[in-house]
Residue frames relative to the residue before (quaternion, step in Angstrom):
aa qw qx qy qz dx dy dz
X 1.0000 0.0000 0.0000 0.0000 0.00 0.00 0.00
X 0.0735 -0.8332 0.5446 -0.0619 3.79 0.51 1.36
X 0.7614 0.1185 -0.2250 0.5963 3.87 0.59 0.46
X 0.6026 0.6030 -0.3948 0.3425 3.76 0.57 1.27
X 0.3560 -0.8015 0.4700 0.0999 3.12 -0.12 1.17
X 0.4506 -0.6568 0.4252 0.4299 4.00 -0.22 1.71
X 0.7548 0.5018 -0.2510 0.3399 3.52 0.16 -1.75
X 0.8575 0.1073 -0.1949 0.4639 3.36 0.09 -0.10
X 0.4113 0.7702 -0.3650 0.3230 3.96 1.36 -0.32
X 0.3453 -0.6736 0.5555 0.3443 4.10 -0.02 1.08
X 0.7883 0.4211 -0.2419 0.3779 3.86 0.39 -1.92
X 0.6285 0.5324 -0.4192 0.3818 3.33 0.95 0.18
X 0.5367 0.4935 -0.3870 0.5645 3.39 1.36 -0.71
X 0.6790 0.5063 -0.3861 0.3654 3.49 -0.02 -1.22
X 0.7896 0.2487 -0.2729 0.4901 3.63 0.66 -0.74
X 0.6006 0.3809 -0.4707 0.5221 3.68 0.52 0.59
X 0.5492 0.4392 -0.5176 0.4873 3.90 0.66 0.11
X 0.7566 0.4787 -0.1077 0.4323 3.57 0.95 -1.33
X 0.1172 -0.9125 0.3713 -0.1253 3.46 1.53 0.28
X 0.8884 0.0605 0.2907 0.3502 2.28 -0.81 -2.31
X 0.5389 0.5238 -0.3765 0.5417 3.45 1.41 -0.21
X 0.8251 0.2794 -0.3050 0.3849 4.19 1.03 -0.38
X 0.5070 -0.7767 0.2470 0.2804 3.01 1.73 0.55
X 0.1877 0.8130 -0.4847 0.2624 2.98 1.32 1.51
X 0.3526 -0.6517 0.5715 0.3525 3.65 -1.59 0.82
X 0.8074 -0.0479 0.1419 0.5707 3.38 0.12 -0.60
X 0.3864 -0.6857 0.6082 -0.1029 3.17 -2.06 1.37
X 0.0511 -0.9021 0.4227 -0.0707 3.78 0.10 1.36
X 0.1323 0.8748 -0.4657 0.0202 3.60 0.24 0.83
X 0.1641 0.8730 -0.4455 -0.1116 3.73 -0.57 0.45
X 0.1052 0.8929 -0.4195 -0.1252 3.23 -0.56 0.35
X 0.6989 -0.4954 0.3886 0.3393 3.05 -2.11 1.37
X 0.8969 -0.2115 -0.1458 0.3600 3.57 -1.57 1.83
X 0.7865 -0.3934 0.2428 0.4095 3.51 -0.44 -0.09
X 0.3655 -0.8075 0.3964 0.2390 3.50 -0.95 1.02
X 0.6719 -0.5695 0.2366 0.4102 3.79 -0.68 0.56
X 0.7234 0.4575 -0.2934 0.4258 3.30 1.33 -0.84
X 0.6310 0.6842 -0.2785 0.2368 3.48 1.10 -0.40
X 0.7403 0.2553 -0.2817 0.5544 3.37 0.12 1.64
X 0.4798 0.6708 -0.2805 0.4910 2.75 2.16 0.32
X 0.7303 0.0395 0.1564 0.6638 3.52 0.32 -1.78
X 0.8476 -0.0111 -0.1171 0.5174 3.76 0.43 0.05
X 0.4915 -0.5846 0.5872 0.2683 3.79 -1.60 0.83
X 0.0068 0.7548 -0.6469 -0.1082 3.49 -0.80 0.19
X 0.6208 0.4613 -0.3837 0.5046 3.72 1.00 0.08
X 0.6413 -0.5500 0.3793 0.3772 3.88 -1.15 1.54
X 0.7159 0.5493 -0.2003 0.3816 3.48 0.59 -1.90
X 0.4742 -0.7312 0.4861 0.0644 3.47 -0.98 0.90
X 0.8095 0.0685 -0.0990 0.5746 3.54 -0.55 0.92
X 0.3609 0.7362 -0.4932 0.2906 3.75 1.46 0.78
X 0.3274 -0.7791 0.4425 0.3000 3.39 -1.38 0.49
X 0.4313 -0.6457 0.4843 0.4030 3.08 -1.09 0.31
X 0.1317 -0.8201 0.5411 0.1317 3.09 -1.04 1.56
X 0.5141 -0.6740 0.4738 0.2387 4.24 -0.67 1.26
X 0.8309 0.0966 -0.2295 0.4975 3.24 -1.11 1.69
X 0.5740 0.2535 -0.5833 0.5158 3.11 0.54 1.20
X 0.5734 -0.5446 0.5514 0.2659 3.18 -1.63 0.98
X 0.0968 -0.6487 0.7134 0.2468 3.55 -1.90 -0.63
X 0.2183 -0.6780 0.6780 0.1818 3.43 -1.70 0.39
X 0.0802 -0.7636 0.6270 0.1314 3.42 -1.49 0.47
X 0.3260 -0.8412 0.4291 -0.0439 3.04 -0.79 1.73
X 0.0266 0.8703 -0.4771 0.1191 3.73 0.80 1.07
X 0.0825 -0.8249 0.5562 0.0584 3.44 -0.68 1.21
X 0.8632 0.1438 0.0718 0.4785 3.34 1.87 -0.65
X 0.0157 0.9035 -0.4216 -0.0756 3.58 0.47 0.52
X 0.4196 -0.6702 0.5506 0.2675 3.74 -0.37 1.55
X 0.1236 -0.6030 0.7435 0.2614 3.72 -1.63 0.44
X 0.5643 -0.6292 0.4741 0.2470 3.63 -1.09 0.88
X 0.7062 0.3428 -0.1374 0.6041 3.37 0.94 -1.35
X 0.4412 -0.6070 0.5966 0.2846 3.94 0.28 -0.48
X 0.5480 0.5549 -0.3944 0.4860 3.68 0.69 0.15
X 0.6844 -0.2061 0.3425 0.6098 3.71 0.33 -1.10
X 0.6377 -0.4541 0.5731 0.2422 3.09 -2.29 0.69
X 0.1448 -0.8145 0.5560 0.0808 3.93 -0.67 1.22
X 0.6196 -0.4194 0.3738 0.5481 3.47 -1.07 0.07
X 0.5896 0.6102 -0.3497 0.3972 3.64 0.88 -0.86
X 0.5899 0.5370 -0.3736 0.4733 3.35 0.77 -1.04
X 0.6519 0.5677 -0.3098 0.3958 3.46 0.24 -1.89
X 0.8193 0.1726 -0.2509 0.4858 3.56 0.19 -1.15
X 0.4990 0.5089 -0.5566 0.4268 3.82 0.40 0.49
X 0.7370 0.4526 -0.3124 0.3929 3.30 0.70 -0.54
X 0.5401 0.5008 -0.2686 0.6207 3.75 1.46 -0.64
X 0.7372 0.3128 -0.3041 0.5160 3.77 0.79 -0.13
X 0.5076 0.4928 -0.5892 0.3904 4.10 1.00 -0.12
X 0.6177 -0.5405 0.5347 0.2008 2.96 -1.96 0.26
X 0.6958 0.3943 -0.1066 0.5908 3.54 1.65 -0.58
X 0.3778 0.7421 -0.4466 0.3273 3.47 1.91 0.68
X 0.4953 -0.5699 0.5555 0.3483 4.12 0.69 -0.19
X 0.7820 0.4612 -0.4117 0.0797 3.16 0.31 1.17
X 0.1862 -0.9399 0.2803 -0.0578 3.37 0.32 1.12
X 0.5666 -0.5233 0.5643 0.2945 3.55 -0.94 0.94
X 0.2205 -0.7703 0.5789 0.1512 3.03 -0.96 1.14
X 0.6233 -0.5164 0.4006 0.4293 4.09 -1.23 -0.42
X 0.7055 0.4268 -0.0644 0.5621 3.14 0.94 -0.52
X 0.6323 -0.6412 0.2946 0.3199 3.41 -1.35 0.20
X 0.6187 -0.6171 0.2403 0.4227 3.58 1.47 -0.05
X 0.2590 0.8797 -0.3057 0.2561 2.92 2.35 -0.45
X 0.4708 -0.7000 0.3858 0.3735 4.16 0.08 0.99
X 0.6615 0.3132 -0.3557 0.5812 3.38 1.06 -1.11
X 0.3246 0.6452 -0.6582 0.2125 3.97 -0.36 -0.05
X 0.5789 -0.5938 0.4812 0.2841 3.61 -0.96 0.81
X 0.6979 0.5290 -0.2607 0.4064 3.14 0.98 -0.77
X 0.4477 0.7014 -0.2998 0.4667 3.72 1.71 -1.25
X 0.7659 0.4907 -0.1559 0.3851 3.02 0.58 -2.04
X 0.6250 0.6000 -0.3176 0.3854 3.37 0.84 -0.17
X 0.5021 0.7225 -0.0416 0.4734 3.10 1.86 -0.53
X 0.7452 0.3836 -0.0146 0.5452 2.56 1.36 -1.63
X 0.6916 0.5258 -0.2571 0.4232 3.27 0.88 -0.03
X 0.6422 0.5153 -0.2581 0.5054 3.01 1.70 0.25
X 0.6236 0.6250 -0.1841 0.4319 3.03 1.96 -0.21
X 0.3552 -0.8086 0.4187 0.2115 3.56 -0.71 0.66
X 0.7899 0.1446 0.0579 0.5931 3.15 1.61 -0.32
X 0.1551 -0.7932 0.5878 0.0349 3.54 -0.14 1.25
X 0.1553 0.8022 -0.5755 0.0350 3.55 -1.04 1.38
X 0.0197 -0.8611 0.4363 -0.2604 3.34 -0.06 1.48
X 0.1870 -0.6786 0.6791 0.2083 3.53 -1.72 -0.04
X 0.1242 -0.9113 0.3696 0.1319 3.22 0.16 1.02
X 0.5940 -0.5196 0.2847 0.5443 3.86 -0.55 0.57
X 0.4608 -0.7218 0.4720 0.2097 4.09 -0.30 1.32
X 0.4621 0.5696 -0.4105 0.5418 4.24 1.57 -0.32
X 0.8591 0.2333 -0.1054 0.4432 3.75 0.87 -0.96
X 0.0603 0.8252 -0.5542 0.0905 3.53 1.91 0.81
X 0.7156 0.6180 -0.2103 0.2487 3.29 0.48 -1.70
X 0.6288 0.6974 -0.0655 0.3375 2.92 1.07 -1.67
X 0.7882 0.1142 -0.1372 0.5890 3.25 1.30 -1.61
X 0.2023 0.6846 -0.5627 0.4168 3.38 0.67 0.79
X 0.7907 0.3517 -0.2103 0.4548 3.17 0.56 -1.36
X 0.5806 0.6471 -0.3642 0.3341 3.45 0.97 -0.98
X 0.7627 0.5348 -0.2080 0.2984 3.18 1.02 -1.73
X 0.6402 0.5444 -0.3076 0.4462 2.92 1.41 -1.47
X 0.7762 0.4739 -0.2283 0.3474 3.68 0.61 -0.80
X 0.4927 0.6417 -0.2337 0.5393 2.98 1.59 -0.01
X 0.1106 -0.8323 0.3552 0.4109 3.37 1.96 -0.69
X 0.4066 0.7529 -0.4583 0.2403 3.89 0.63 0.32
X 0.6849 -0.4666 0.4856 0.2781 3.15 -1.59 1.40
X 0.1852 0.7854 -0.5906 -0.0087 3.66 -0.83 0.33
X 0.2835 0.7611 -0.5645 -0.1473 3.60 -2.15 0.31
X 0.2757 -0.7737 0.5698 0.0256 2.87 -0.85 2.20
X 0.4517 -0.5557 0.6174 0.3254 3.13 -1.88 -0.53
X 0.1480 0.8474 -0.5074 -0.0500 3.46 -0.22 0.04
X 0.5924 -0.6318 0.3512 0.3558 3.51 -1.09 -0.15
X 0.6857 -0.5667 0.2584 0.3766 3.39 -0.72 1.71
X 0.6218 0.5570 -0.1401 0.5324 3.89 0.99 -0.99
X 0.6912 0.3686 -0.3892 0.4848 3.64 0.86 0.03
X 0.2551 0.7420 -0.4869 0.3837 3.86 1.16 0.98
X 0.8301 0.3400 -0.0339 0.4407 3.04 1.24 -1.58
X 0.2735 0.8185 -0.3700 0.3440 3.07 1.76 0.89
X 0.3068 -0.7490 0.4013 0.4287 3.75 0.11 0.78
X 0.7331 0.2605 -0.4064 0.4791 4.19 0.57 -0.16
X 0.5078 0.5275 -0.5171 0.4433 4.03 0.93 0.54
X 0.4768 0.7705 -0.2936 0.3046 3.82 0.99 -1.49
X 0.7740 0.3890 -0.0439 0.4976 3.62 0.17 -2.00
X 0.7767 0.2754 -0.3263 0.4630 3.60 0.73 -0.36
X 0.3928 0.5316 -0.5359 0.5253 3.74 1.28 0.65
X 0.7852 0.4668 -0.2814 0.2939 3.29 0.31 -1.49
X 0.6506 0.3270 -0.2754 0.6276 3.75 1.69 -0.68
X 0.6966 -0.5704 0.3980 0.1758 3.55 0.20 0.98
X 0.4482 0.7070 -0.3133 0.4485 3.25 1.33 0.40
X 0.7191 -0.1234 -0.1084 0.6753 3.31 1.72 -0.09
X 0.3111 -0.7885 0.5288 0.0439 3.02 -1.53 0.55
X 0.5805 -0.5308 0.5123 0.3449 4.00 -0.98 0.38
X 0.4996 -0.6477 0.5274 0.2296 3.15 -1.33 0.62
X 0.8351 -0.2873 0.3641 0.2959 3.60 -1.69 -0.54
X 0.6479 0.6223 -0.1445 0.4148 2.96 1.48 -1.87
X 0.5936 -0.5633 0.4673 0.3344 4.10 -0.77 0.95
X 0.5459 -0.5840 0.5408 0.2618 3.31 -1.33 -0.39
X 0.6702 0.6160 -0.2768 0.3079 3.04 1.52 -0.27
X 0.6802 0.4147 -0.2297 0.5591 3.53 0.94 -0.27
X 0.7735 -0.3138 0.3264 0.4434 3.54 -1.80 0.72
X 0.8994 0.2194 0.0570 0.3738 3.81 -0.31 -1.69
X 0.0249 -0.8249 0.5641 0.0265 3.92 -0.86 0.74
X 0.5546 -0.5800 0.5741 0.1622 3.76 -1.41 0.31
């Protein structure tokens, strides 16, 4: 999830509640400069009494998510884990920016990029992704079909529409 912020990111929750039930190895989220809630309602940095410093990004690096009860991953879990000190997440150098050398490093360990990317740079990571050669599923806006570098890779089957109708603003 290269443009998803843990704290507030739906596909990140969904895939840390859903862990262990889809038999994931590991769970990469980063996001681009700093999230609103952070230093608010939870610390995400090891060090104690750190500040949050604006415009750097962070990544969370999840290889495993404990279920407390053994039954299933709870909200409780989720936010015990976003609150341990030994939870894999970390201020990145950089801003968090997808293309960032550092992002890209990320990516390249991934087998699948799922994401909502920032909809100012729809275009952009289109290209990135595709050239990057990575599995991918975004959301995007119903109107970016008729994009001239989105268009040619519907029409050669190279992507495809989501689930979501035609009727509303946003699709899957």
């Amino acid at each position: 999830c290269n443009c998803d912020d843990p704290f507030e990111s739906n596909f990140c929750k969904f895939f840390l509640k859903n862990f262990n039930y889809l038999g994931l190895k590991r769970l990469i989220c980063t996001s681009y400069s700093t999230s609103s809630i952070v230093g608010q309602q939870l610390s995400i940095f090891d060090e104690e009494n750190e500040k949050v410093v604006r415009g750097n990004g962070y990544v969370m690096d999840i290889k495993e998510v404990p279920m407390q009860n053994g039954r299933g991953v709870s909200e409780a879990d989720i936010y015990a884990l976003l609150a341990s000190k030994k939870r894999g997440v970390r201020r990145l150098k950089e801003n968090g920016d997808f293309r960032s050398d550092e992002c890209i490093k990320y990516l390249q360990q991934a087998d699948i990029v799922v994401t909502n990317p920032p909809f100012s740079l729809y275009r952009d990571f289109i290209d990135w992704i595709f050239e990057k050669e990575k599995k991918f599923i975004i959301i995007g806006n119903k109107n970016s079909v008729t994009y001239k570098e989105v268009f040619p890779l519907i029409m050669n089957n190279k992507m495809w529409s989501g689930k979501t109708g035609w009727g509303g603003g946003m699709w899957f």
